[in-house]
Residue frames relative to the residue before (quaternion, step in Angstrom):
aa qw qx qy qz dx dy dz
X 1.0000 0.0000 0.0000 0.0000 0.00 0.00 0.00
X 0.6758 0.4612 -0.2458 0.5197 3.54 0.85 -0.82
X 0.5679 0.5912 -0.2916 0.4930 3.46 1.25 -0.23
X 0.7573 0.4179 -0.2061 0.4576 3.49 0.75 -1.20
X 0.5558 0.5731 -0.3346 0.5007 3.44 2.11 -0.82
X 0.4833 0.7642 -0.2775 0.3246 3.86 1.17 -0.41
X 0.8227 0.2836 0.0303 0.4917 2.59 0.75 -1.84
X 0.4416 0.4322 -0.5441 0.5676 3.69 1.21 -0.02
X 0.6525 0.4100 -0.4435 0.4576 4.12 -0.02 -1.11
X 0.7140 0.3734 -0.4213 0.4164 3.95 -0.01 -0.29
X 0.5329 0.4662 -0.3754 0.5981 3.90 0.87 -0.68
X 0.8235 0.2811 -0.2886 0.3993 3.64 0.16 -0.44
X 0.5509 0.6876 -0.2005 0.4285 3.38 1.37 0.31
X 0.2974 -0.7545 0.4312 0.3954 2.74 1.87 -1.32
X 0.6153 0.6863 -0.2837 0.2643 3.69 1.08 -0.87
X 0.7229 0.4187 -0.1935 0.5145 3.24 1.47 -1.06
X 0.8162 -0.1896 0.3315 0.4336 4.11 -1.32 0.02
X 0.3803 0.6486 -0.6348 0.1785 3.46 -1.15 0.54
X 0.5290 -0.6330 0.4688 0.3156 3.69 -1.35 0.45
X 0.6259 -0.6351 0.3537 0.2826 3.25 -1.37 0.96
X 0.7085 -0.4883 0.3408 0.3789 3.95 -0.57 0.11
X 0.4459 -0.7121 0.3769 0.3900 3.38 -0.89 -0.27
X 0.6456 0.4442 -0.3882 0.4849 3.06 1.49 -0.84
X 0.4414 0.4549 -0.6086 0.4773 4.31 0.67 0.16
X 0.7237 0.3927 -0.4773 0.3071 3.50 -0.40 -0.64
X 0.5400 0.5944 -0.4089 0.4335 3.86 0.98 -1.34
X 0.7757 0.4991 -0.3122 0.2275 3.40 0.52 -1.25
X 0.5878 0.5408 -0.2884 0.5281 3.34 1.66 -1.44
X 0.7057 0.3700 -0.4018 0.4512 3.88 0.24 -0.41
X 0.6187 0.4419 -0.4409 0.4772 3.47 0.49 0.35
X 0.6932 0.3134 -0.4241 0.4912 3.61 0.66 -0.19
X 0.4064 0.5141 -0.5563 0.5109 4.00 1.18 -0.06
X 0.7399 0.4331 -0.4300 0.2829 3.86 -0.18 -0.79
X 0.6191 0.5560 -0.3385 0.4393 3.39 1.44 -1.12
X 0.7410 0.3883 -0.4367 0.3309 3.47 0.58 -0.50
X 0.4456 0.6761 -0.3554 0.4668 2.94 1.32 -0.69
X 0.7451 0.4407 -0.2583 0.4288 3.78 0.40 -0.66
X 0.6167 0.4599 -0.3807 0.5131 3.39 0.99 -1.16
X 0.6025 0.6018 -0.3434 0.3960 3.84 0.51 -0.99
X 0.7452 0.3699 -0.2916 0.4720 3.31 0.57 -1.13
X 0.5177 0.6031 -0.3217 0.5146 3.90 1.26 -0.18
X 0.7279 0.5398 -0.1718 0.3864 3.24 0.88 -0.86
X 0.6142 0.5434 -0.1154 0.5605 2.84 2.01 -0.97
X 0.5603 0.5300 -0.2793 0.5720 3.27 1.09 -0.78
X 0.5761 0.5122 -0.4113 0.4864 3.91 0.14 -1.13
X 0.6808 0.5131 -0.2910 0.4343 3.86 0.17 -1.79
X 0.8004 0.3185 -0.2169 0.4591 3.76 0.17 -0.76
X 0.5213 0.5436 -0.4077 0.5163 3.33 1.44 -0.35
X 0.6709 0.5429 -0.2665 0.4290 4.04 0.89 -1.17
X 0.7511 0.3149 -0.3843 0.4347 3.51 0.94 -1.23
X 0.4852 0.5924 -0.4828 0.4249 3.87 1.12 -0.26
X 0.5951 0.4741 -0.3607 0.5394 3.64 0.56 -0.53
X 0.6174 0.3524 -0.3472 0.6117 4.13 0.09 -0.82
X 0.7943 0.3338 -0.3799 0.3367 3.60 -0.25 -0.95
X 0.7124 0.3066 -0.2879 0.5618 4.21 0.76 -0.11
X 0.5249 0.4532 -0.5034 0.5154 3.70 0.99 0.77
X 0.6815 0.4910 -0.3140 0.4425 3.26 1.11 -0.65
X 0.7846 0.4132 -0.2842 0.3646 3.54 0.88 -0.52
X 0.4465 0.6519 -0.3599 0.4961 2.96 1.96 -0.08
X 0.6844 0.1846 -0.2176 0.6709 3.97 0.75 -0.64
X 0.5954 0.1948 -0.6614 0.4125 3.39 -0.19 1.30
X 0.4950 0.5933 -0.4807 0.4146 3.85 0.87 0.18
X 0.7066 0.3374 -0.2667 0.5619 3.57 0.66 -1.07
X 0.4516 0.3893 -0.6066 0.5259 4.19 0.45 0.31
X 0.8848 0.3131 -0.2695 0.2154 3.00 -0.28 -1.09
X 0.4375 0.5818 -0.4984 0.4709 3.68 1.74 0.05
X 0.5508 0.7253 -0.2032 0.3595 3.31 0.71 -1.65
X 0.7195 0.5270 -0.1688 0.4198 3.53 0.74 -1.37
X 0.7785 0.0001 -0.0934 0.6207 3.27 1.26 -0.92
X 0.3101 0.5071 -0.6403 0.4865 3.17 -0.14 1.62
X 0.7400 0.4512 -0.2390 0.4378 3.67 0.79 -0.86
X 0.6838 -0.4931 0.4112 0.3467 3.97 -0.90 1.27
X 0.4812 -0.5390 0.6145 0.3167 3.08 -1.43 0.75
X 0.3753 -0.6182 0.6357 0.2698 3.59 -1.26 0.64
X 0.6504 -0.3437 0.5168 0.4380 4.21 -1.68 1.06
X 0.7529 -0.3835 0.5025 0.1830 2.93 -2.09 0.42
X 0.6436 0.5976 -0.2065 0.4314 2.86 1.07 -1.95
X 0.4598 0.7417 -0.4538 0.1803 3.65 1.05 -0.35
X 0.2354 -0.6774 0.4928 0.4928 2.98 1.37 -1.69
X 0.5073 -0.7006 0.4588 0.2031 3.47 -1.35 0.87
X 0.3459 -0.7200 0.4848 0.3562 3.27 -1.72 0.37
X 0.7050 -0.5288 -0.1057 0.4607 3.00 -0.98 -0.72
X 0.4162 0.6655 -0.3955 0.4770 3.79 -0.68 -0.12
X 0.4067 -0.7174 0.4758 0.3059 3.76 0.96 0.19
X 0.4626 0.5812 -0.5237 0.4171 3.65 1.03 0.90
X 0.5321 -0.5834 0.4867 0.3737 3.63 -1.20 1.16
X 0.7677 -0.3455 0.4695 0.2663 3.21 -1.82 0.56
X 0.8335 0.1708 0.0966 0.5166 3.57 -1.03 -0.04
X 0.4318 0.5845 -0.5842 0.3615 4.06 0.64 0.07
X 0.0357 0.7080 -0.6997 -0.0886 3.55 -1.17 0.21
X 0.7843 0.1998 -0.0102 0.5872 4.19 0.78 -0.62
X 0.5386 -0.5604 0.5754 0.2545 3.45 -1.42 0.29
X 0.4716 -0.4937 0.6092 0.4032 3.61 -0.71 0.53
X 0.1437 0.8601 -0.4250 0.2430 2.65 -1.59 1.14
X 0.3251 -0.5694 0.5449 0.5227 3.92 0.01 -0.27
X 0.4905 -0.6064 0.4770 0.4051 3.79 -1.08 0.47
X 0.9034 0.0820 -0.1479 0.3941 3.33 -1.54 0.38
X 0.4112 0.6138 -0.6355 0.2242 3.53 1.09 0.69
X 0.4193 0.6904 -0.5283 0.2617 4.14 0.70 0.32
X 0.7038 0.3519 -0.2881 0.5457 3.79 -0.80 0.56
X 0.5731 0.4863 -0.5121 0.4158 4.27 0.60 -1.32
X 0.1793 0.6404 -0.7375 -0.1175 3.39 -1.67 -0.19
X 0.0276 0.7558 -0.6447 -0.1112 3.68 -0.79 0.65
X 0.7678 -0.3980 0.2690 0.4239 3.61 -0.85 -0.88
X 0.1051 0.8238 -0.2660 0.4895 3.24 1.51 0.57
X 0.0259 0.7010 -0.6827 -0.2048 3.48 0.02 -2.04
X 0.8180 -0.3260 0.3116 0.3572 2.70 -2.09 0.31
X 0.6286 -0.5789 0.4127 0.3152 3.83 -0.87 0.97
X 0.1485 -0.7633 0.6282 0.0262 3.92 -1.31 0.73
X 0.5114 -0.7531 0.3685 0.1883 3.12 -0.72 1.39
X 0.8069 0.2859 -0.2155 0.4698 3.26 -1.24 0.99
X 0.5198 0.3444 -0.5692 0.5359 3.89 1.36 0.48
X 0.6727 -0.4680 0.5456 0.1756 2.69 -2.10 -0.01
X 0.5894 -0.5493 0.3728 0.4602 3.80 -0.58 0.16
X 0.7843 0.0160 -0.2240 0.5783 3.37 -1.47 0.94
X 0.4920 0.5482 -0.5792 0.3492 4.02 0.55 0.75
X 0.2118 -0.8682 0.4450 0.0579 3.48 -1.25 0.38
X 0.4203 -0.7472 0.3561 0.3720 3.63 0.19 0.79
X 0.6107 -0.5095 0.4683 0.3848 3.35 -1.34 1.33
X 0.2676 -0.6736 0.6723 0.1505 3.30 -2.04 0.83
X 0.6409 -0.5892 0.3876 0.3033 3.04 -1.14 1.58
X 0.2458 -0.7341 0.6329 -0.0090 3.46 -1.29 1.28
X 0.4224 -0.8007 0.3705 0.2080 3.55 -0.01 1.49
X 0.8169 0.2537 0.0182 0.5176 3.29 1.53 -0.98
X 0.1580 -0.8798 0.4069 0.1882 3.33 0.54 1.24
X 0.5334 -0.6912 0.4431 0.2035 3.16 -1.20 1.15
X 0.4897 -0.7323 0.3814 0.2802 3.90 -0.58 1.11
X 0.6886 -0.5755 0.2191 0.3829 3.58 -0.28 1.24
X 0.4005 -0.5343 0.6007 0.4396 4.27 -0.67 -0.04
X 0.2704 -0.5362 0.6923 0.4002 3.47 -1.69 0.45
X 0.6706 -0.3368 0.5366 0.3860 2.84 -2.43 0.51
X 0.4043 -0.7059 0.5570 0.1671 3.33 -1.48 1.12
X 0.6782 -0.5302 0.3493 0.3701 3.56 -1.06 0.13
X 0.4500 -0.6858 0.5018 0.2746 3.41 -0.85 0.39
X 0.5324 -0.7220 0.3021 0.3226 3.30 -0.50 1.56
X 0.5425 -0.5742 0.4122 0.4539 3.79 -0.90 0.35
X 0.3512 -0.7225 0.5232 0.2844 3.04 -1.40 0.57
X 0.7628 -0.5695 0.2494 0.1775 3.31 -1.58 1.22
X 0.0326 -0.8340 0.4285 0.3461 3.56 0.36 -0.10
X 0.6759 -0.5899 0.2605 0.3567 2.82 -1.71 1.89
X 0.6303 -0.4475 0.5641 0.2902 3.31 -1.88 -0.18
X 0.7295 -0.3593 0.4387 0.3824 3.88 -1.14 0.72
X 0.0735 0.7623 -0.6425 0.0241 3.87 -0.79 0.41
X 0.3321 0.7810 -0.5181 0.1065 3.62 -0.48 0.52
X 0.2348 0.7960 -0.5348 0.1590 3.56 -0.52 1.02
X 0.2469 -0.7744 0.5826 -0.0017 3.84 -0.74 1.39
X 0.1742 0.7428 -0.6464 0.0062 3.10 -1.66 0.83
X 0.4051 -0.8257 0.3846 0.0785 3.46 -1.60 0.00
X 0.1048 0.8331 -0.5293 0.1217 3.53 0.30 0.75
X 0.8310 -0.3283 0.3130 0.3219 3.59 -1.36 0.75
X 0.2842 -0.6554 0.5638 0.4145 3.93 -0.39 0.49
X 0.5742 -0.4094 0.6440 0.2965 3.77 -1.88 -0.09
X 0.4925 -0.4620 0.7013 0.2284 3.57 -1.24 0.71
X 0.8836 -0.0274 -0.0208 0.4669 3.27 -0.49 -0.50
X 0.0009 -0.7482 0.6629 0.0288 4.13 -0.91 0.95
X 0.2294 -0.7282 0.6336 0.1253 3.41 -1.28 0.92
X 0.3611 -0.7578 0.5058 0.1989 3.72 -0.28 1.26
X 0.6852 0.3562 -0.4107 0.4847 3.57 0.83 -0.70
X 0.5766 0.4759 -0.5063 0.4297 4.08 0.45 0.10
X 0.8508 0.1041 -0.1722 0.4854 3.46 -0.09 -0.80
X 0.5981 0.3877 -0.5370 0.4513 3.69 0.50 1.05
X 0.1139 -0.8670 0.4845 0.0224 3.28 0.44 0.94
X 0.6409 0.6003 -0.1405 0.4574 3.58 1.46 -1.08
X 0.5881 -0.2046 0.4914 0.6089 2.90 0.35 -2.16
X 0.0677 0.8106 -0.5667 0.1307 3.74 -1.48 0.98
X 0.0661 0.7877 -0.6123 0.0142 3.90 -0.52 0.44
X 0.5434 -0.6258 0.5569 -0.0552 2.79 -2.31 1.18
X 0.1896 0.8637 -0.4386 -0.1601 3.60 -0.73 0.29
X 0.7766 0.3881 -0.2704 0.4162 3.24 -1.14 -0.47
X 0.0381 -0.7788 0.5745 -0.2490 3.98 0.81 1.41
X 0.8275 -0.0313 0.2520 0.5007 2.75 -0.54 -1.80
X 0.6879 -0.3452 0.0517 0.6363 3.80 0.69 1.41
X 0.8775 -0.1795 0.2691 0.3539 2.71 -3.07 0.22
X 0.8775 0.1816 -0.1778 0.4066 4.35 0.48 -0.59
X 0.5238 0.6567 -0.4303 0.3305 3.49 1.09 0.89
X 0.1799 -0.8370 0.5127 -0.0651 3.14 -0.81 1.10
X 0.1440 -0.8188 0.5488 0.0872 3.65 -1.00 0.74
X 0.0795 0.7158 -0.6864 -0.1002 3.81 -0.64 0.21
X 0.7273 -0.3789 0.4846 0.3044 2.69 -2.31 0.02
X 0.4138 -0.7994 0.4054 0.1591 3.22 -1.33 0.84
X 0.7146 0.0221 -0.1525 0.6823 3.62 0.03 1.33
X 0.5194 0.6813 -0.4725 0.2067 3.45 0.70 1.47
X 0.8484 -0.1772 0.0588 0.4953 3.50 -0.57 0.32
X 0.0103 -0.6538 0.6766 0.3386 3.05 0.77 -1.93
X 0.1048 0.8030 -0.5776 0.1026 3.92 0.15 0.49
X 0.7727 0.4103 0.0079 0.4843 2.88 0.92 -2.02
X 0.2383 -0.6771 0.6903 -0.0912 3.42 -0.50 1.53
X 0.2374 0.7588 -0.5411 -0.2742 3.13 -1.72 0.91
X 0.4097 -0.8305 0.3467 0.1492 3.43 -0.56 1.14
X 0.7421 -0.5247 0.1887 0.3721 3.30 0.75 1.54
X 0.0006 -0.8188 0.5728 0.0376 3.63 -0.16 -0.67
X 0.6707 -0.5005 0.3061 0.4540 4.40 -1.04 0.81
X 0.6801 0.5535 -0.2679 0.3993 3.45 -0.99 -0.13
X 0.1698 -0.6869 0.6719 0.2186 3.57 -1.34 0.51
X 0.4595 -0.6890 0.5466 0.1238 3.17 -1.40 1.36
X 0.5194 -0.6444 0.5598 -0.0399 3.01 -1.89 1.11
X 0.0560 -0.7848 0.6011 0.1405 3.21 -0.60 0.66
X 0.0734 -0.7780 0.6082 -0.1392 3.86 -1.03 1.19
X 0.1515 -0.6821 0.7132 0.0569 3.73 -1.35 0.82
X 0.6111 0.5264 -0.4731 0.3543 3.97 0.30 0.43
X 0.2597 0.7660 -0.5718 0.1375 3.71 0.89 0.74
X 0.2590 -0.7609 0.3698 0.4661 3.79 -0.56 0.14
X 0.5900 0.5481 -0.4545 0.3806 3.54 1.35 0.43
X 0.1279 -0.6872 0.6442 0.3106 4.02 -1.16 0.02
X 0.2113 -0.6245 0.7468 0.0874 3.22 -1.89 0.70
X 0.3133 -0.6095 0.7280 0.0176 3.29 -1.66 1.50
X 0.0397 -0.6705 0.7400 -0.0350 3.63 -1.61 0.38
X 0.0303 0.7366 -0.6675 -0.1044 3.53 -1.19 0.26
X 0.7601 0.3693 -0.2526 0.4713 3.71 0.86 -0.13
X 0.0868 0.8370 -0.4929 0.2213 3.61 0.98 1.07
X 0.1638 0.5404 -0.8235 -0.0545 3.41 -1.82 -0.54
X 0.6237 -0.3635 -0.6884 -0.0701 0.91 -2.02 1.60
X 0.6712 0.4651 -0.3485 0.4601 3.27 1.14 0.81
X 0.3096 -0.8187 0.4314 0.2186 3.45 0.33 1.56
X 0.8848 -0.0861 0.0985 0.4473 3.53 0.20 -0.44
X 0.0506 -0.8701 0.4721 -0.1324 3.09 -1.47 0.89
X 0.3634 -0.9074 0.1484 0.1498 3.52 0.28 1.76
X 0.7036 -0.2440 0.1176 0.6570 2.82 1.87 -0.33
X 0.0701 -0.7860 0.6085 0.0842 4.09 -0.47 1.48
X 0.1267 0.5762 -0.7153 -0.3746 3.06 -1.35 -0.50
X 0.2377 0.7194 -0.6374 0.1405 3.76 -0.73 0.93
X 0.1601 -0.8486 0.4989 -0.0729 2.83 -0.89 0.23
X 0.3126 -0.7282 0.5887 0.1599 3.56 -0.52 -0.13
X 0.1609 0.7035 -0.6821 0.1185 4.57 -0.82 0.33
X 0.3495 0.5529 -0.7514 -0.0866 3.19 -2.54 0.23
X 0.7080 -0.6701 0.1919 -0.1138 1.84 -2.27 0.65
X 0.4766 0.6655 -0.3162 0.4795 3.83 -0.19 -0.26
X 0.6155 -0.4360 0.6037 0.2581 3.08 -1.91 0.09
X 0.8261 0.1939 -0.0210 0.5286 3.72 -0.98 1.12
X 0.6078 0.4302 -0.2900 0.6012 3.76 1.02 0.31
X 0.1860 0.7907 -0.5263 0.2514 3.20 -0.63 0.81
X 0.3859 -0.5488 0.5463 0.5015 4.66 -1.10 -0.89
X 0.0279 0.6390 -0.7437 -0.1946 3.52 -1.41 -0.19
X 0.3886 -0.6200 0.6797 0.0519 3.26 -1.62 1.60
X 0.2412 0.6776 -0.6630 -0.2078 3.26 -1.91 -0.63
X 0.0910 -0.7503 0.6484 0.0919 3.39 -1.18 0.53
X 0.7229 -0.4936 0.3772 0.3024 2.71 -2.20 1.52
X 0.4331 -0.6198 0.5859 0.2915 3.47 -2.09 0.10
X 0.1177 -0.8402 0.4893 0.2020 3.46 0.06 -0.08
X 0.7236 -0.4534 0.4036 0.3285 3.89 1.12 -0.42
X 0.7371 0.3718 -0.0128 0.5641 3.25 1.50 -1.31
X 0.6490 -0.4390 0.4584 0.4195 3.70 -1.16 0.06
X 0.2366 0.7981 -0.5476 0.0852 3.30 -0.88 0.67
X 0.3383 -0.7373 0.5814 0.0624 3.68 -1.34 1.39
X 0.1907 0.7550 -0.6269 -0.0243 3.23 -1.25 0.63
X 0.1909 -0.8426 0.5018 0.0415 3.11 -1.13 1.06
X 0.2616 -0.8173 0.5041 0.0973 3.45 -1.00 1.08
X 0.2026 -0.8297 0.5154 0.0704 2.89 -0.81 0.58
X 0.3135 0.7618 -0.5252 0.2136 3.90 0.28 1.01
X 0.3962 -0.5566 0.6955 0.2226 4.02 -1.66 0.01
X 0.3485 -0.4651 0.8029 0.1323 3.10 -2.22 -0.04
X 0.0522 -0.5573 0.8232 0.0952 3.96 -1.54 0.11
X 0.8562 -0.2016 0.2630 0.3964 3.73 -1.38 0.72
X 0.4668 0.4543 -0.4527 0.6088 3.71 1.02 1.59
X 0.0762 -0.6598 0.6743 0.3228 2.83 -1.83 -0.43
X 0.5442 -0.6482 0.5209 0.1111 3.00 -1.48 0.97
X 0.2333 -0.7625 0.6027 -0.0303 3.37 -1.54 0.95
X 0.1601 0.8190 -0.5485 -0.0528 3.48 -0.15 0.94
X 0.3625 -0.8072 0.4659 -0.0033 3.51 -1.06 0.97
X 0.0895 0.8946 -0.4371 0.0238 3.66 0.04 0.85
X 0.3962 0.7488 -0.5225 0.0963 3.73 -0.33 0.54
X 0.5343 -0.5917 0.5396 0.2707 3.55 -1.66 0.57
X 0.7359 -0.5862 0.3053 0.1469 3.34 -1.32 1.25
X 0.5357 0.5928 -0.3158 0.5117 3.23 2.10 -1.13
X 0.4656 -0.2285 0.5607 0.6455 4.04 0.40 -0.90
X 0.8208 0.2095 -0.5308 -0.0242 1.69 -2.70 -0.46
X 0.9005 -0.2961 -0.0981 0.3031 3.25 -2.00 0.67
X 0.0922 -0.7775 0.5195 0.3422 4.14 -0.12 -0.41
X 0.5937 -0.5948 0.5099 0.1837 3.22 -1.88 1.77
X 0.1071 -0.8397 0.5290 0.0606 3.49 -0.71 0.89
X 0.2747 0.8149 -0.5067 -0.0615 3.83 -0.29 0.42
X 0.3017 -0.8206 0.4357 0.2139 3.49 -1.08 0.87
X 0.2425 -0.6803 0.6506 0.2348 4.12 -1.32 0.09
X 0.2050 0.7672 -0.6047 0.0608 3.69 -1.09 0.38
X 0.1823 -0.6458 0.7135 -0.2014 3.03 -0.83 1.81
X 0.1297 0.7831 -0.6054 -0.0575 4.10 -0.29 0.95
X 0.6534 0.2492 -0.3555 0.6202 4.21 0.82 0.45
X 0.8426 0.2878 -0.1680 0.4230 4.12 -0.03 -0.30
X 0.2545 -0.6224 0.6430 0.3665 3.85 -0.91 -0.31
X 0.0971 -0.7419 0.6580 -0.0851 2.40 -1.66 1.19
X 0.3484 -0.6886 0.6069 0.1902 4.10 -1.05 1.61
X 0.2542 0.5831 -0.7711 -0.0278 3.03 -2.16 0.12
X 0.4241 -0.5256 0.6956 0.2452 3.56 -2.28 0.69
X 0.3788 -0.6071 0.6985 0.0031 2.80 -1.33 1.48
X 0.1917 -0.8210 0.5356 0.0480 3.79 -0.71 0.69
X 0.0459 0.7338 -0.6756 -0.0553 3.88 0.52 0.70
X 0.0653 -0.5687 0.8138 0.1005 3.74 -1.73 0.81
X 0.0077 -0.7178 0.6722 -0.1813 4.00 -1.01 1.15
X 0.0347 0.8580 -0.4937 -0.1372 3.17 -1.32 0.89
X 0.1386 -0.9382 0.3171 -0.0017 3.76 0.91 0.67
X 0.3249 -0.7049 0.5793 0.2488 3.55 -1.08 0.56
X 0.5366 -0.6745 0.3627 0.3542 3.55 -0.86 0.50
X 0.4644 0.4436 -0.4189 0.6419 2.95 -1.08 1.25
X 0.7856 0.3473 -0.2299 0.4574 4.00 -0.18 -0.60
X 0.1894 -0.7797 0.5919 0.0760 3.78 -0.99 0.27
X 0.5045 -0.6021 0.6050 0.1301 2.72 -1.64 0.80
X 0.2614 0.8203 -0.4903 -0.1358 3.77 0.07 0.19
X 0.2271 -0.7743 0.5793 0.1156 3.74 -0.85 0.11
X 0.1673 0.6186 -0.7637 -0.0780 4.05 -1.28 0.29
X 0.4112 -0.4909 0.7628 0.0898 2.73 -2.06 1.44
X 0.2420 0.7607 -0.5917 0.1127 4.12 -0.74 0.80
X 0.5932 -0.5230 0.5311 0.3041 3.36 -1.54 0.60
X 0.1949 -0.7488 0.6325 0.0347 3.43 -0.67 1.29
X 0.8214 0.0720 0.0403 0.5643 3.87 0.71 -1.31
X 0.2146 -0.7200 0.6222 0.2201 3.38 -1.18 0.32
X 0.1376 -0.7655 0.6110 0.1474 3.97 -1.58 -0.01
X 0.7748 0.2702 -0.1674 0.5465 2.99 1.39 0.29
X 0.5922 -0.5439 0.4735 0.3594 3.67 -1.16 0.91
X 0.6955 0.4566 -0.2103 0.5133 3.87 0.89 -1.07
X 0.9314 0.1440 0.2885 0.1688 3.16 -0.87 0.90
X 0.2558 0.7234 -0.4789 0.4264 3.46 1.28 -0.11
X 0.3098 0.7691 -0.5426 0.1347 3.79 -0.61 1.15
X 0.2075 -0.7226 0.6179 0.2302 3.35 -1.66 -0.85
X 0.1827 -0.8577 0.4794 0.0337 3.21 -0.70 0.85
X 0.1376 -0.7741 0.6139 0.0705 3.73 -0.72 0.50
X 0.4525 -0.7695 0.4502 -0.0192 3.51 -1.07 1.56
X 0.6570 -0.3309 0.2434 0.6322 3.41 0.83 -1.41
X 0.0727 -0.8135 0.5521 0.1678 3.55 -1.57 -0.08
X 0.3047 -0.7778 0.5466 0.0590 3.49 -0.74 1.12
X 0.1178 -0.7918 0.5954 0.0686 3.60 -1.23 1.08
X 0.0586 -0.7597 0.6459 0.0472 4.21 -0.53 1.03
């Protein structure tokens, strides 16, 4: 009894055991929830931070690794890594994106070109082509050009007729000399007028390879007529090749007309002499180039007279090289 009277006086006393309120307890689970909340916040932030580090980080290993191959292969000279592969190589040279294609082709071969294909082995090799002919050659174009310069005192038919070459007025108005074992190019084909035979040229002409006169130390004959429109006409062969020919003729108190054209056509070279009180020599130079078959033909003719006597022209020798 004194026991049970105790413990009511201590319960009423406050001094002795007793359970806590309700509103202390309401209160203490509410600050458990706050921490409980802030923690979970706290947690959340952390995973929120390393997600953030962890997609910055793969972002700047994305742009190395764009960066890397966007940028030129570096020279050879670079120096390799390892594995004996060049620095900085990422691909074989190449056309772009030809990696992965395969058609019927095959696998690509250095040094063709695109849509080329590498010869297919030929069991039996084929025996080389002969060297073809060289294409004919074209035949030359018409050449014909004429000049005039002072005769030489002294002309040696066998030097500058190397070819073929002939002589007149020896042994009278119808004697003729040629070269011995020469061409026969030179053709002459008569021409108006009756020829003259004369020894008062002021040039001399020598020969050593003649017929029917072997040789000859020095003429001055000659051969001339007269009048207006009288005159010699020559012609000489084409042969294909360059070829010179030089006349050698005069005028007496006339002028002279010398005419040169080539059987094919085209224009004719004209050159004139004129001596009206004296006679006067000159070498006529014909340069002609000609297929065979074609001629060269020329007339040497009295164009003017100055005198009642005799007005002429006269023609000595001619030489073909």
């Amino acid at each position: 009894m004194a026991d049970e009277d105790r413990t009511r006086a201590q319960s009423q006393s406050g001094n002795g055991p007793t359970h806590r309120p309700a509103s202390h307890r309401a209160h203490a689970a509410a600050q458990t929830r706050s921490a409980l909340r802030r923690l979970a916040r706290a947690r959340r932030r952390r995973r929120w931070a390393l997600e953030g580090i962890a997609a910055l980080v793969c972002l700047i290993v994305l742009g190395t690794y764009l960066g890397t191959r966007a940028a030129p292969e570096p020279d050879s000279d670079a120096g390799e890594g390892p594995g004996g592969v060049s620095a900085g190589a990422a691909r074989p040279t190449g056309f772009p994106g030809a990696e992965g294609r395969t058609n019927e082709a095959g696998p690509a071969t250095p040094g063709l070109r695109p849509r080329e294909r590498p010869p297919s082995p030929d069991s039996t090799p084929s025996a080389p082509a002969p060297p073809s002919a060289p294409p004919p050659r074209a035949p030359a174009a018409p050449v014909l050009s004429v000049s005039r310069v002072e005769a030489p005192a002294e002309i040696d038919l066998s030097a500058v007729g190397a070819r073929d070459w002939m002589h007149w007025g020896l042994r009278g108005g119808k004697s003729t000399i040629r070269k011995r074992a020469g061409t026969g190019e030179i053709v002459d084909s008569g021409g108006r007028g009756n020829r003259v035979a004369w020894d008062g040229n002021q040039e001399v002409v020598r020969w050593s390879d003649g017929t029917p006169e072997r040789s000859v130390g020095g003429s001055s004959n000659g051969v001339y007529t007269c009048g207006v429109g009288n005159g010699f006409s020559l012609a000489v062969a084409g042969s294909g090749e360059p070829r010179t020919v030089h006349l050698y003729a005069g005028t007496w108190m006339a002028r002279g007309r010398l005419d040169a054209r080539l059987s094919t056509g085209g224009p004719v070279s004209t050159v004139r002499l004129e001596d009206p009180y004296t006679s006067q020599s000159a070498q006529f130079t014909i340069r002609f180039e000609l297929p065979r078959g074609a001629r060269l033909v020329v007339t040497w003719t009295v164009e003017k007279v100055f005198t009642e006597h005799c007005g002429n022209v006269g023609l000595q020798a001619v030489a073909l090289r």
